[in-house]
C-alpha positions in Angstrom: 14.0 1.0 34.9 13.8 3.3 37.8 14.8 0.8 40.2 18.6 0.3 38.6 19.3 4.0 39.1 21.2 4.6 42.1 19.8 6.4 45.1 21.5 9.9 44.8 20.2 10.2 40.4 17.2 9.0 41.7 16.7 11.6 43.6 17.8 14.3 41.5 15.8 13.3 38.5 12.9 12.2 40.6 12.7 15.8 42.0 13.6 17.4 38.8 10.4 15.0 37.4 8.1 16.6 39.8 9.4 20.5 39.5 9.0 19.7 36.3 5.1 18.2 36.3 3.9 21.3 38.7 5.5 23.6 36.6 3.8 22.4 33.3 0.5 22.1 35.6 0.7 25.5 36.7 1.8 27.4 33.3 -1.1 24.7 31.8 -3.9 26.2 34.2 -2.6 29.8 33.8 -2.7 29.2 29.7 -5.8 27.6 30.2 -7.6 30.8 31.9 -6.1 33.2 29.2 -7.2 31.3 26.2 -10.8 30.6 27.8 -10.7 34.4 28.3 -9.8 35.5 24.9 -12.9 32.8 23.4 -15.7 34.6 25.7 -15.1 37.5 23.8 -19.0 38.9 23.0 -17.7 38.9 19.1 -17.4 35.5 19.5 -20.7 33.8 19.3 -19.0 29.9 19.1 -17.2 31.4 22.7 -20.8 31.6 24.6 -21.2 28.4 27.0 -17.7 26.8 25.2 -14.9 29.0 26.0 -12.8 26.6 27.5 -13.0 23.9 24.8 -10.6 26.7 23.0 -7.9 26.2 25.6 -7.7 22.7 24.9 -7.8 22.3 21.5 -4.7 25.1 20.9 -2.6 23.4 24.6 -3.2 19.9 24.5 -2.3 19.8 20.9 0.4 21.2 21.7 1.4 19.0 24.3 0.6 16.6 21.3 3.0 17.3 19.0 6.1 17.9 21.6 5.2 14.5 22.6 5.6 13.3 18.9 8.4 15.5 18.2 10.1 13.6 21.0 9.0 10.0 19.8 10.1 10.8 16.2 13.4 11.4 17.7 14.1 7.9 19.1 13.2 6.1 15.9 16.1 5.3 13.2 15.2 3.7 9.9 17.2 1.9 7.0 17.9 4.0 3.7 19.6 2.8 1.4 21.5 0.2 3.5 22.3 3.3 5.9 20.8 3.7 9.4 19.4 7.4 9.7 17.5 9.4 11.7 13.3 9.4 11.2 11.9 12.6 9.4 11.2 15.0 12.2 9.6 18.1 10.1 6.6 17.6 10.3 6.2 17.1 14.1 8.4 20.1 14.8 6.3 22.0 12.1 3.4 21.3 14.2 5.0 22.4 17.4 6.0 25.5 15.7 2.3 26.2 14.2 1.2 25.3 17.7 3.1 27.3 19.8 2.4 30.5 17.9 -0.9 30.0 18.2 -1.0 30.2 22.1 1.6 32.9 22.2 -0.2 34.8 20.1 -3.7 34.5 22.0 -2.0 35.0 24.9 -0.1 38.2 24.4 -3.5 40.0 22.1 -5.6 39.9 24.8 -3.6 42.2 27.2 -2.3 45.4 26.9 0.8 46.2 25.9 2.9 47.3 29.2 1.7 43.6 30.7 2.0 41.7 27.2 5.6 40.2 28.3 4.2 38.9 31.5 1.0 36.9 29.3 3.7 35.7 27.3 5.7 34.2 29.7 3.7 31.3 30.7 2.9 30.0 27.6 7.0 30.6 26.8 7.2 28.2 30.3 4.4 25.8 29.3 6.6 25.1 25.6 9.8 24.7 27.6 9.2 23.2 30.7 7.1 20.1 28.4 10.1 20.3 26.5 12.5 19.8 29.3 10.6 16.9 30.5 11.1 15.0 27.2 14.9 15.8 27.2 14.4 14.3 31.1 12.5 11.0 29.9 14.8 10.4 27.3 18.1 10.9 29.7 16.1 8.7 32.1 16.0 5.9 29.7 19.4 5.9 28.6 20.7 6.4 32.1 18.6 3.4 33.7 20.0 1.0 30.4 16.6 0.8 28.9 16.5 0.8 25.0 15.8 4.7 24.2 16.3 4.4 20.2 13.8 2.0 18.1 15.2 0.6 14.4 12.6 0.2 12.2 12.6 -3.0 10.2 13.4 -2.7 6.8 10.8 -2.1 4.2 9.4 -5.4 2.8 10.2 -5.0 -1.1 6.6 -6.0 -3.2 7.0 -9.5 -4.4 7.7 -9.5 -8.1 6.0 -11.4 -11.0 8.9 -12.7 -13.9 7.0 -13.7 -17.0 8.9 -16.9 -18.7 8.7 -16.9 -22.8 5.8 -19.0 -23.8 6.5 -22.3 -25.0 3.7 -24.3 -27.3 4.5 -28.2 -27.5 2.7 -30.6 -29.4 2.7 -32.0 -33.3 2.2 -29.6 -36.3 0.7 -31.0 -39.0 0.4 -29.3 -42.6 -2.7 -28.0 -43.5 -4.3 -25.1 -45.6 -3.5 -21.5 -44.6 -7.0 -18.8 -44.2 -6.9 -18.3 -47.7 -6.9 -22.0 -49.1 -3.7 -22.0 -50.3 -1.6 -24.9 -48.7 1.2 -23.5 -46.0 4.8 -24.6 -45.6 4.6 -27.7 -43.6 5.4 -28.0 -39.8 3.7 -25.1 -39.4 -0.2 -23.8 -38.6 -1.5 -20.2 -40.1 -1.1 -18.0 -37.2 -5.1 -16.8 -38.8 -6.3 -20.1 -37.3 -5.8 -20.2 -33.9 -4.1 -17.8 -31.1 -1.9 -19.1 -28.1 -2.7 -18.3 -24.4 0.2 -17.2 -22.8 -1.2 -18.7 -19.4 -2.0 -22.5 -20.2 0.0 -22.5 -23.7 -3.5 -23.8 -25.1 -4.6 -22.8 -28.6 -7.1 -19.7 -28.1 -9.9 -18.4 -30.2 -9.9 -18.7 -33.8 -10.2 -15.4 -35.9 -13.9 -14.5 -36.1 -15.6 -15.4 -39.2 -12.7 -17.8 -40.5 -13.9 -21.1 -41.6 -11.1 -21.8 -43.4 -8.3 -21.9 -40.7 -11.7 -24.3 -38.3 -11.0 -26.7 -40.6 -7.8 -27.3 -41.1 -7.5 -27.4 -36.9 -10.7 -30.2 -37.3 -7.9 -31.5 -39.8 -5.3 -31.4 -38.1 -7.5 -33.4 -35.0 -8.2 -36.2 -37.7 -5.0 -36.8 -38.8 -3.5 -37.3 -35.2 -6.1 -40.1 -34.7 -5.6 -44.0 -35.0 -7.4 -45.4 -38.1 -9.5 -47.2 -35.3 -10.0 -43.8 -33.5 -10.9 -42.3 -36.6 -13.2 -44.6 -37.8 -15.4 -44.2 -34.0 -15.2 -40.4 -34.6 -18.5 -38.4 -35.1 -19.5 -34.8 -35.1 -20.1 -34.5 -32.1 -17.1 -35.8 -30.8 -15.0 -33.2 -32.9 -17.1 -29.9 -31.6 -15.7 -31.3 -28.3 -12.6 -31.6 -28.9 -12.2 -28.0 -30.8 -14.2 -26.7 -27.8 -11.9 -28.0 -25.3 -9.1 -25.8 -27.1 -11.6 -22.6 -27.2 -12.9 -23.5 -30.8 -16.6 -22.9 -31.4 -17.8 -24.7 -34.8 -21.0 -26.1 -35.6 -21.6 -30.1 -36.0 -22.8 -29.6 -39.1 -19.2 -28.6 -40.5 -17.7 -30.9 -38.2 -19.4 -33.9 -39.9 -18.7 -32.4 -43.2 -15.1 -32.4 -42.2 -15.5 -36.1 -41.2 -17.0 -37.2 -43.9 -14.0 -35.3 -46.2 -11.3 -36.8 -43.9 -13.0 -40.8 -44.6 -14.0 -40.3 -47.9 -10.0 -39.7 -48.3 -9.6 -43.2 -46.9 -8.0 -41.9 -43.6 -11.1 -43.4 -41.5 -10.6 -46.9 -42.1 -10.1 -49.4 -39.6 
């Protein structure tokens, strides 16, 4: 990047870059002593043996945030199929929080004829750190380096559409959770309950025996007479178990034995 610069803005921008470095060094250092003066303050017990942690924490954040402040400022996003500028409040909030801070320690611990002169290097800390992001910046776009960053656009969450449920298969008629007889093609929504993931039959109403045997039923009648007739009780809890029916071999053999006894078993 620097090398692509011709000789005579290299030189201007290389000296500017190194007024620029002592300057912040020097109003740094000067800060530096005030603030660590102000913390060793007797009042202040935390101040005894730490003083010049203080310094740090209120200069090099500050130093911080100018550095984000700047960053911020080279990134552009997407909004709303618009490219705009990256949301720079914050940063400069902090910057602003931060520079009153070591203003004001360094102008309360002098009096007042001298105050201007405390103030002054903290006043040419802010703007000379300031200056030498304007100068990185300029340096970028003068050498043909990138200087502004577009943010890819915001992945959008990946959506779920539920389909309507469909429930194939052969509806036989068969008695309804009361006894009476239903209209035919179609099965008592009492006795079973569809799941909307596999489209199986679900669990049967608790404490229904009814609508468990018209679904045994309804298992029979879809048989062979040959299957039919190899059929046992067992074989039928199975099967209503494998649909999410719980019933007990007893009834299913009573079922059977129903279902042959109406000559629908025989081979």
């Amino acid at each position: 990047m620097w090398s692509s610069l011709p000789s005579n803005l290299r030189t201007v921008l290389g000296t500017a870059l190194v007024l620029g470095i002592a300057v912040a060094g020097a109003a740094f250092t000067l800060s530096f002593f005030a603030l660590r003066e102000a913390a060793e303050n007797p009042a202040l017990k935390f101040g005894q043996g730490h003083a010049w942690l203080f310094p740090l924490a209120i200069d090099a954040a500050l130093v911080f945030f100018e550095v984000l402040l700047l960053a911020a400022s080279m990134v552009r996003v997407q909004e709303h199929g618009r490219v705009v500028q990256y949301p720079r409040a914050i940063p400069f909030m902090l910057v602003m929080v931060a520079g009153a801070g070591t203003l004001y320690f360094n102008a309360t611990r002098v009096p007042s004829p001298v105050r201007l002169i405390a103030l002054a290097v903290p006043v040419a800390s802010i703007l000379v750190t300031l200056g030498l992001a304007y100068l990185l910046k300029m340096l970028a776009a003068a050498s043909g380096a990138e200087a502004i960053h577009l943010a890819p656009p915001a992945v959008e969450p990946n959506r779920i559409v539920r389909k309507n449920d469909v429930l194939q298969g052969e509806i036989v008629r068969g008695p309804d959770a009361s006894g009476q007889t239903g209209v035919y093609g179609q099965v008592p929504r009492s006795a079973t309950s569809v799941n909307p993931q596999s489209g199986q039959a679900g669990e049967v109403t608790a404490g229904d025996p009814a609508a468990k045997r018209a679904l045994m039923r309804m298992y029979l009648t879809e048989m062979t007479p040959a299957e039919s007739g190899r059929a046992t009780g067992s074989s039928i809890v199975k099967a209503m178990k494998a649909i999410g029916v719980d019933v007990s071999e007893r009834e299913a053999r009573r079922v059977l034995d129903e279902h042959k006894a109406a000559g629908n078993g025989k081979g």
